[in-house]
C-alpha positions in Angstrom: -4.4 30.5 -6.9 -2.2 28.0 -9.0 0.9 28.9 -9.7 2.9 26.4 -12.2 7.0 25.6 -12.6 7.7 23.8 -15.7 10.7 22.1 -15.9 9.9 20.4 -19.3 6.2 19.4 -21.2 4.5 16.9 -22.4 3.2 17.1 -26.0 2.5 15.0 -28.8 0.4 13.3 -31.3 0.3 9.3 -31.6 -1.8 6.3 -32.2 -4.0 4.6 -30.5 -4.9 0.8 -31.9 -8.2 -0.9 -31.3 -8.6 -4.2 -32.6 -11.1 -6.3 -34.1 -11.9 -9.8 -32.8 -10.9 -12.6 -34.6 -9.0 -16.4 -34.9 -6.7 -15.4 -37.2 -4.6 -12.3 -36.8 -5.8 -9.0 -35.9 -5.8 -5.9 -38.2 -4.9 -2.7 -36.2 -7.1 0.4 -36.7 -5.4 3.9 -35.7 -7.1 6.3 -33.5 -5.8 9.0 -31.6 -3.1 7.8 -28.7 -0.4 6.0 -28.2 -0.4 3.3 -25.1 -3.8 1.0 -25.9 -4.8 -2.5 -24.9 -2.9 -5.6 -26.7 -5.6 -7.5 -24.3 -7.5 -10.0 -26.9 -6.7 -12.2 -29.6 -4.4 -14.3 -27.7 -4.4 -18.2 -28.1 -3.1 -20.2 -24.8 -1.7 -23.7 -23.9 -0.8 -25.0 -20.8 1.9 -27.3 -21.9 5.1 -27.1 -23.0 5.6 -26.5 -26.9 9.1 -27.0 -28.7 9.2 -24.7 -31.5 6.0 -22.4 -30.3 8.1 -19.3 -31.1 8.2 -19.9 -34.7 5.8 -17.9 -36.8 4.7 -21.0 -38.8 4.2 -22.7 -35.8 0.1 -24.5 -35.9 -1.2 -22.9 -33.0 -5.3 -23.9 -34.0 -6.3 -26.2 -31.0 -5.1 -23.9 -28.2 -7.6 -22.0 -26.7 -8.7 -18.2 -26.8 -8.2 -16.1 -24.3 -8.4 -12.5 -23.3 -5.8 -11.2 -21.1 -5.3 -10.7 -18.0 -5.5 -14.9 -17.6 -4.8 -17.0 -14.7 -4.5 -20.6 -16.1 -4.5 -21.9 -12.0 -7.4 -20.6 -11.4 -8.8 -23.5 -13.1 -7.5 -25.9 -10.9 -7.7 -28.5 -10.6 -7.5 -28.5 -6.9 -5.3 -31.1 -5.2 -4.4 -31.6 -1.3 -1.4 -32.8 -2.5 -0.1 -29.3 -3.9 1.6 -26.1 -2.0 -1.5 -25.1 0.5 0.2 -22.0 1.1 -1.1 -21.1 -2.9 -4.9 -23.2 -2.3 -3.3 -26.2 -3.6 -3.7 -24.9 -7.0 -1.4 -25.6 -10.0 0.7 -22.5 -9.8 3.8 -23.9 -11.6 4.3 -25.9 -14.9 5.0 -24.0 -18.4 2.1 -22.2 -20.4 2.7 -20.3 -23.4 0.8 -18.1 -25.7 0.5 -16.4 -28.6 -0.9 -13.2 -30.6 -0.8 -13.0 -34.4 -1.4 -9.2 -35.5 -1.2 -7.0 -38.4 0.2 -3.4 -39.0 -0.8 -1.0 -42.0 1.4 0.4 -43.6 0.9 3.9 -42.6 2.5 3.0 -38.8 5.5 2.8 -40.8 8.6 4.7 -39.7 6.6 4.5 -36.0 8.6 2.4 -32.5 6.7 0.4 -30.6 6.7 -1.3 -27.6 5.4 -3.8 -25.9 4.4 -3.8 -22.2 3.5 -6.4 -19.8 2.0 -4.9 -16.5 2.9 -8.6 -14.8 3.8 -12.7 -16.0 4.0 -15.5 -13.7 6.8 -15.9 -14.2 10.9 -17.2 -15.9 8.9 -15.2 -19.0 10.7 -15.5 -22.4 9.2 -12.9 -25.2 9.6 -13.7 -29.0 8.5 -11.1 -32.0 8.3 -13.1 -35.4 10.7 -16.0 -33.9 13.2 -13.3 -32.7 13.7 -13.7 -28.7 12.8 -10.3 -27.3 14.2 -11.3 -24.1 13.2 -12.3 -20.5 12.0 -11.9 -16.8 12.4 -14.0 -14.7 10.4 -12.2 -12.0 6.9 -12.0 -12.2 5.7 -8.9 -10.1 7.2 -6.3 -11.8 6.1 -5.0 -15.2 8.8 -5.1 -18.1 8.6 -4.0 -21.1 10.8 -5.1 -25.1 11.5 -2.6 -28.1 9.6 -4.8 -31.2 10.6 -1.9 -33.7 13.3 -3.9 -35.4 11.3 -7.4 -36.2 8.3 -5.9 -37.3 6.8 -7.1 -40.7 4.4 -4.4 -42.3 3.2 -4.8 -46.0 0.2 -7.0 -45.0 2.1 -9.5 -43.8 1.3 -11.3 -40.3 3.3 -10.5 -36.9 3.6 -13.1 -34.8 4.1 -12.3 -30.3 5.1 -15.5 -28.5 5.4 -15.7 -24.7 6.6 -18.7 -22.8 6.2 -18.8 -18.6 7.5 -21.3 -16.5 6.8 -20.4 -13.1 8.4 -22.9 -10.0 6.2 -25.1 -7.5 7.1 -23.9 -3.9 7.8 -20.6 -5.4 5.4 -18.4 -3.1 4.0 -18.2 0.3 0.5 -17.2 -1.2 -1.1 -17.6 -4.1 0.4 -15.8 -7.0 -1.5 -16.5 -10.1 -0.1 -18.2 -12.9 -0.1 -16.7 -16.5 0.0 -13.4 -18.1 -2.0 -12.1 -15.1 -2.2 -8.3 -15.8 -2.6 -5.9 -18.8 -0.5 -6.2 -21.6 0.0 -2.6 -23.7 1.4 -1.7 -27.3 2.9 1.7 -27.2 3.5 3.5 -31.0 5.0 6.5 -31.1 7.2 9.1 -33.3 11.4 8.6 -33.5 10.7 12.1 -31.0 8.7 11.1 -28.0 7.9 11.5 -24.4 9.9 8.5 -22.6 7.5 6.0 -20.5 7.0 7.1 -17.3 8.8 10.3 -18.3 6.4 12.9 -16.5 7.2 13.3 -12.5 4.8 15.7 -10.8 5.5 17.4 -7.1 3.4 19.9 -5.3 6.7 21.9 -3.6 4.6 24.2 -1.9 0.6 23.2 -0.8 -1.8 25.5 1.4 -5.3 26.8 1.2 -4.3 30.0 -0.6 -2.5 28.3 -3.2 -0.3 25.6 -4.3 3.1 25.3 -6.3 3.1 22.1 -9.0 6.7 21.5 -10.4 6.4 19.0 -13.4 9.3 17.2 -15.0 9.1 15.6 -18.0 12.1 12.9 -20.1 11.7 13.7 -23.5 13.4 11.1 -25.4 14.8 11.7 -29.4 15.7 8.4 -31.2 17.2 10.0 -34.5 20.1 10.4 -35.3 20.1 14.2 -35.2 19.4 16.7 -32.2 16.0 17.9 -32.5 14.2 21.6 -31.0 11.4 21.2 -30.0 8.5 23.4 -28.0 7.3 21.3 -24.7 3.8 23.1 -23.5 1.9 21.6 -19.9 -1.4 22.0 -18.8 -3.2 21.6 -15.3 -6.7 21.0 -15.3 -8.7 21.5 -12.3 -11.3 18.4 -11.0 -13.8 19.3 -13.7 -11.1 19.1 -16.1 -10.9 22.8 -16.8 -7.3 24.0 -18.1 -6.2 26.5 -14.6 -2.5 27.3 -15.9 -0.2 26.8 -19.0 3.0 27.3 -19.9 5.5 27.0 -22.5 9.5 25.8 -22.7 
C-alpha cells in the first residue's frame, strides 16, 4: 500500500524546442515541454575577441561545435604546463556563440537559460546585453533572457566568454562549456526550477508514506488560484495514487 501527503502539485503545460541544424541561426519548433537541449548550433574560438558580444559581430571562421565541449582536450600537450591537469591547456579565454530564432507564438512566454557547468570567470550576453557572470565553474547557474528577447523573425544572439586561470586545479578540470546547456519556456504561472522535493517519511515492506513539496512560482502581477494535482507511478510507470490541492 501507498499512501500519499501532498503538500503542493506539480502541473502544467509548456514547450519543448527542438532545433534544426544549421550555420546560420536556428529556428525553434514547439513541442510538448518546457526544459530541452540548447546543445547544437554553437560556433567556438579559442582566443580572445573584443566586441564578440555584439550581435553584428562576424563570427564565420569559428568553428561548430556541439556542446558539452572541452577545447583542452585538444591539446596540445606540453611538459611545460600544470602536470597536475596532463599538461593540457586548461586556461586561456575561449568564447562562443548561438544565434537562434523564436516564433512568434512563444510570445508572452519566460525563458531561461541554464548552464549545467563553464570552465570558468563565465560572462553571458543575450543580444549584446550582459546577462551576468560565474566565476566558478562547477556549479550550474542559470540567467532570466525574458527581457532581451527579439521575436518577429528577427535573430537572437547568446554570447558566452570563459577565462579560466593556469594553476587553477589540482586535476584536470576541462576547459569550455563542459556540460549541458538547457532553455527553459514557461507560462508567467509556473513550477519554480527545482521546485519539487520528495521524502519517503515513513518506509517498510507493508507500505510507504511519500510527502511531496512543490514551489510554485506566479510572475504577474496579480495573485492567481490555481489547482496543483501529483501523481506517483509505480516502476512500470503505472499511476498508484493521486491527489488534489
Amino acid at each position: 500500500m501507498i499512501r500519499t501527503i501532498v503538500r503542493c502539485l506539480v502541473v502544467a503545460g509548456y514547450c519543448l524546442v527542438s532545433f534544426l541544424s544549421a550555420t546560420a541561426a536556428t529556428r525553434v519548433q514547439i513541442h510538448e515541454e518546457r526544459h530541452v537541449s540548447f546543445n547544437d548550433g554553437w560556433r567556438f574560438l579559442k582566443a580572445d575577441a573584443a566586441g564578440a558580444q555584439d550581435p553584428a559581430f562576424d563570427d564565420s571562421h569559428w568553428i561548430e561545435v556541439r556542446l558539452p565541449h572541452d577545447w583542452a582536450i585538444d591539446g596540445p600537450f606540453d611538459s611545460a604546463l600544470n602536470p597536475h591537469t596532463g599538461a593540457l591547456p586548461i586556461f586561456g579565454t575561449g568564447w562562443y556563440r548561438k544565434a537562434f530564432i523564436l516564433p512568434d507564438n512563444l510570445k508572452g512566454r519566460y525563458f531561461t537559460i541554464e548552464f549545467d557547468g563553464a570552465m570558468s570567470n563565465a560572462h553571458v550576453w543575450l543580444n549584446g546585453h550582459e546577462l551576468g557572470s560565474r566565476p566558478y565553474g562547477y556549479i550550474g547557474f542559470a540567467f532570466d533572457l525574458t527581457p532581451f528577447l527579439r521575436f518577429d523573425g528577427q535573430e537572437n544572439l547568446l554570447a558566452v566568454r570563459l577565462t579560466p586561470e593556469d594553476h587553477s586545479s589540482r586535476w584536470y578540470p576541462g576547459a569550455g562549456i563542459y556540460r549541458n546547456v538547457w532553455l527553459e519556456i514557461t507560462s508567467a504561472l509556473h513550477v519554480a526550477d527545482w521546485g519539487v522535493y520528495v521524502t519517503t517519511p515513513e518506509v517498510s515492506d507493508e507500505k510507504s508514506t511519500v510527502a511531496v513539496s512543490t514551489e510554485v512560482r506566479n510572475r504577474r502581477d496579480r495573485n492567481a488560484q490555481v489547482t496543483l494535482r501529483t501523481s506517483i507511478l509505480d516502476a512500470a510507470g503505472k499511476s498508484v495514487s493521486k491527489s488534489e490541492a
